[in-house]
C-alpha positions as CSV (number, residue, x, y, z in Angstrom):
1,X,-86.9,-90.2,-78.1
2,X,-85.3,-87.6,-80.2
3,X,-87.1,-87.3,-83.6
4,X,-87.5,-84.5,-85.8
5,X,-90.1,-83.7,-88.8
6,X,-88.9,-80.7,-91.1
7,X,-91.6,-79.5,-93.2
8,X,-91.0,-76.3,-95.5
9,X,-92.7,-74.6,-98.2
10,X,-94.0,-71.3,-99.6
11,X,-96.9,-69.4,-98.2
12,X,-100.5,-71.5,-97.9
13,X,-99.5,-74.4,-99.6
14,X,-100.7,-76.7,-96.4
15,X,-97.4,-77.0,-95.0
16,X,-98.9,-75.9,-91.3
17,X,-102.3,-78.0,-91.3
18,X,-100.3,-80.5,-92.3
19,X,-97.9,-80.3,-89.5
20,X,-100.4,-79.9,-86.9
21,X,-101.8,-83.4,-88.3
22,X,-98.6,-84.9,-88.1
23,X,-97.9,-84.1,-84.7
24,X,-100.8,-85.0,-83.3
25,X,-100.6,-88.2,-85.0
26,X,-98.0,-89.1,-83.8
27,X,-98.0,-87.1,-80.3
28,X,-94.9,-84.7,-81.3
29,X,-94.6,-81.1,-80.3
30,X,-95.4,-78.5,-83.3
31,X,-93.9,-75.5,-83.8
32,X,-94.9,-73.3,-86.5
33,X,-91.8,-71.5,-86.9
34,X,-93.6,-68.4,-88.8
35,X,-94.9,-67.4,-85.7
36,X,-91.8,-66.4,-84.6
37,X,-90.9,-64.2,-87.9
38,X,-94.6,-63.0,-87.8
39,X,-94.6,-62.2,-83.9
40,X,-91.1,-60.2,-84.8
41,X,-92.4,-58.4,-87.6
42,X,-95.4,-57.5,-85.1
43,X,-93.6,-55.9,-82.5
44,X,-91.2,-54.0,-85.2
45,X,-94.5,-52.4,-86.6
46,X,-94.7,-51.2,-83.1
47,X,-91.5,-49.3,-83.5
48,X,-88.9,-52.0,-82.1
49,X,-85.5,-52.3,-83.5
50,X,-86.1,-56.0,-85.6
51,X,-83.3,-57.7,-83.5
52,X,-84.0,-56.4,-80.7
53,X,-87.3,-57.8,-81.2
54,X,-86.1,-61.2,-81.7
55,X,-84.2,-61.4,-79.0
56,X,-87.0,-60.1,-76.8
57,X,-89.5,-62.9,-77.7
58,X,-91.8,-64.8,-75.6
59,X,-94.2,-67.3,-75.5
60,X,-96.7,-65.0,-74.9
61,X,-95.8,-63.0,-78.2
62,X,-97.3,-65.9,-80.5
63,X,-100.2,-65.5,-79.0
64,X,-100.9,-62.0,-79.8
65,X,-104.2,-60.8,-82.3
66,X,-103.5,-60.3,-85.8
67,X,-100.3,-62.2,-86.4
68,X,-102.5,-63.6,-89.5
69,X,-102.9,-60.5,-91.1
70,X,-101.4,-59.7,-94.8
71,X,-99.9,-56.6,-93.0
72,X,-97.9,-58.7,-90.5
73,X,-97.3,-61.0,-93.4
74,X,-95.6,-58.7,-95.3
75,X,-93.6,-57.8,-92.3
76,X,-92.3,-61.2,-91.1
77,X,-91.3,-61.6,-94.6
78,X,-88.9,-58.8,-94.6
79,X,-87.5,-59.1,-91.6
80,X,-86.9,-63.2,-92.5
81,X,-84.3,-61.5,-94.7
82,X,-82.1,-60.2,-92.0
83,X,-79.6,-62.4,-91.4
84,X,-79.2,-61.0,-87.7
85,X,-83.1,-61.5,-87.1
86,X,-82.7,-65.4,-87.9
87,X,-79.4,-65.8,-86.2
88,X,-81.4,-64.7,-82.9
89,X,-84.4,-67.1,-83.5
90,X,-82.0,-70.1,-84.5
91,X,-81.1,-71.6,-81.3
92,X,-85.0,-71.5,-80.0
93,X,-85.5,-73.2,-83.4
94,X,-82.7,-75.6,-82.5
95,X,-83.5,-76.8,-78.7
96,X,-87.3,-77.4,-79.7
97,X,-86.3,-79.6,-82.8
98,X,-84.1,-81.6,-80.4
99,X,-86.6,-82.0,-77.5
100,X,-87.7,-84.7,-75.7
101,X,-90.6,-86.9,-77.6
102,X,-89.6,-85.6,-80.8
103,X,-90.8,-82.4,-82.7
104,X,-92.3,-81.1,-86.1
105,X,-91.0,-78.2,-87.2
106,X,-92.9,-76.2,-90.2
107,X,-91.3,-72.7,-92.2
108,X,-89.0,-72.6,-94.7
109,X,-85.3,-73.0,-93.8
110,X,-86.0,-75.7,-91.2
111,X,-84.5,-78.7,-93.6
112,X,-81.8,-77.1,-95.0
113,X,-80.6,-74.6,-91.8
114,X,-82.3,-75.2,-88.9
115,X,-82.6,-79.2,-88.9
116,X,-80.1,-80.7,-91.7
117,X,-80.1,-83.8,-90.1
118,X,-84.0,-84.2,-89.8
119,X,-85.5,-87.6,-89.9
120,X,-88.0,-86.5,-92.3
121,X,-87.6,-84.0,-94.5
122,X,-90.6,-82.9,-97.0
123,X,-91.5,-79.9,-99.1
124,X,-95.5,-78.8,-99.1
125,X,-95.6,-76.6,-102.6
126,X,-98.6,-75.5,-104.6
127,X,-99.3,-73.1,-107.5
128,X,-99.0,-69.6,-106.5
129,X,-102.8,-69.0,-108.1
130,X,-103.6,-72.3,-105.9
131,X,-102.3,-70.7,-102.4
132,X,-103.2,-67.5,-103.4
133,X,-107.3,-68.3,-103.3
134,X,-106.7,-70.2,-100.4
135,X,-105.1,-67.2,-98.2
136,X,-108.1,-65.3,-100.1
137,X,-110.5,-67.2,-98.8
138,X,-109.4,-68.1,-95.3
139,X,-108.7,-63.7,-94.9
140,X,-112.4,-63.4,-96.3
141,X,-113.8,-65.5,-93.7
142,X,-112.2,-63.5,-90.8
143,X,-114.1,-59.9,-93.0
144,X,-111.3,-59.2,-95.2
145,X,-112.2,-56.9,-98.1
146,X,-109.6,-56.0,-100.6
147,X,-109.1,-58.5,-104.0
148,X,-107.7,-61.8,-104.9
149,X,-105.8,-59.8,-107.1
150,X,-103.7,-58.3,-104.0
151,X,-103.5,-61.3,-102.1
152,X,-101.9,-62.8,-105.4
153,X,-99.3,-60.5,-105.6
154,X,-98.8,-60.4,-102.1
155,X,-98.1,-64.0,-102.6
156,X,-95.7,-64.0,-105.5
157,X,-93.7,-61.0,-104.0
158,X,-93.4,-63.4,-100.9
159,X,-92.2,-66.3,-102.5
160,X,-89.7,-63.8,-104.6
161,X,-88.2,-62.4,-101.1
162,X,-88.0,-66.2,-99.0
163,X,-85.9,-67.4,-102.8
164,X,-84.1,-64.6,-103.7
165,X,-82.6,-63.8,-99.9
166,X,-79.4,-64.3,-99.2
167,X,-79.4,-65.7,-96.0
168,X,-81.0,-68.9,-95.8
169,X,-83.4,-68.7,-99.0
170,X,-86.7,-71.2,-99.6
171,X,-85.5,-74.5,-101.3
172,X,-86.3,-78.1,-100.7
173,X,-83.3,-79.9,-99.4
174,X,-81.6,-82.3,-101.0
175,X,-83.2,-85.3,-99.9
176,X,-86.4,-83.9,-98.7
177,X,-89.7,-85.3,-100.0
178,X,-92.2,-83.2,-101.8
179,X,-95.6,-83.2,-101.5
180,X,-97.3,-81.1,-104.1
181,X,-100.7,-80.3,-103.1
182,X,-102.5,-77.8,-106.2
183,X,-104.6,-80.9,-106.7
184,X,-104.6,-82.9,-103.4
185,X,-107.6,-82.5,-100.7
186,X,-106.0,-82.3,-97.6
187,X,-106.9,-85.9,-96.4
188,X,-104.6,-87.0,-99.1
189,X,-101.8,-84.4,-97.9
190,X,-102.1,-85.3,-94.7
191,X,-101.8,-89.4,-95.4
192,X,-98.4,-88.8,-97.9
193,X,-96.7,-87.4,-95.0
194,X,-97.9,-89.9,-92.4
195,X,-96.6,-92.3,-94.7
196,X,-93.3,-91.2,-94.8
197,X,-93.1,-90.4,-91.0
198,X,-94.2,-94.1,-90.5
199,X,-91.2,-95.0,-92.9
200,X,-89.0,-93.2,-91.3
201,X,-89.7,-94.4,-87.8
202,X,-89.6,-98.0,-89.1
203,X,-86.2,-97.5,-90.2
204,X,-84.8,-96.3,-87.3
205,X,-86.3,-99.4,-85.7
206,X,-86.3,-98.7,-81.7
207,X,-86.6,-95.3,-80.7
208,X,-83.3,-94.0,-78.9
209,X,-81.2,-90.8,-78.1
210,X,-79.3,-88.6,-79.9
């Protein structure tokens, strides 16, 4: 079975816990795509050239310490914008979507670039205050020091770079479904996107290939 879940959105607003449940409800493969863009960023801190750096990623890359830090953050996000940075992590992006068993697939291009023709489409989006104390408090629990205040406007100067590129900025597709969770436990995200997965995979009615 070939079966793919797109799930986009800005910065903390569940879209990956979300797709981590999803997949392993349904026994998909997950691929967090912002690992790639983070584990990019990484090595270009290092001094690499940031296609180069796409181009030379492995596995083993989005494994590394630290990709969850506000610095590498920052990083990924700018090097999102290069249009030859994501051109070198599309067809990774690609042959996982389209493997065997199905896929979910969580970022913010993947319903509208990487996977137009998703099965499933949705759109995780919360108030920036909302994902701001969220990334606040999950940088504080691993001894982060510095103020809400900076992690908000490290937030909203994120979400202005991922709309305002040029090359494949955040927006919901067309037909995606979105889930806005500023006031929704994460049980209840969770269950709204099983639900649609489940309607979506009764639709197609007998799993085949592509």
């Amino acid at each position: 079975m070939r079966f793919t879940v797109a799930i986009d959105g800005p910065a903390a607003a569940g879209k990956g816990t979300i797709s981590r449940a999803v997949a392993e409800r349904f026994g998909l493969a997950h691929l967090d795509t912002g690992l790639l863009y983070r584990a990019t960023g990484r090595r270009v801190m290092a001094g690499e050239d940031p296609v180069a750096a796409a181009r030379a990623l492995r596995p083993a890359d989005l494994e590394a310490d630290g990709l969850r830090s506000p610095e590498v953050a920052q990083a990924a996000s700018r090097i999102a914008a290069l249009p030859a940075v994501r051109a070198a992590l599309v067809a990774f992006q690609r042959d996982f979507a389209r493997r065997e068993g199905g896929a979910v697939l969580d970022g913010r291009d993947i319903g509208t670039v990487i996977c137009p023709r998703a099965e499933v489409k949705l759109f995780v989006t919360a108030r920036a205050d909302i994902r701001a104390r969220r990334r606040f408090d999950e940088l504080c629990a691993g001894g982060y020091e510095g103020a809400y205040e900076q992690v908000l406007a490290d937030v909203e100067a994120r979400d202005m770079r991922d709309r305002e590129r040029a090359d494949a900025p955040l927006r919901p597709a067309r037909d995606a479904v979105a889930i806005d969770t500023s006031e929704l436990d994460i049980e209840a995200a969770v269950a709204r996107a099983v639900a649609e997965v489940d309607a979506a995979l009764g639709r197609r009615g007998t799993p085949g290939t592509d």
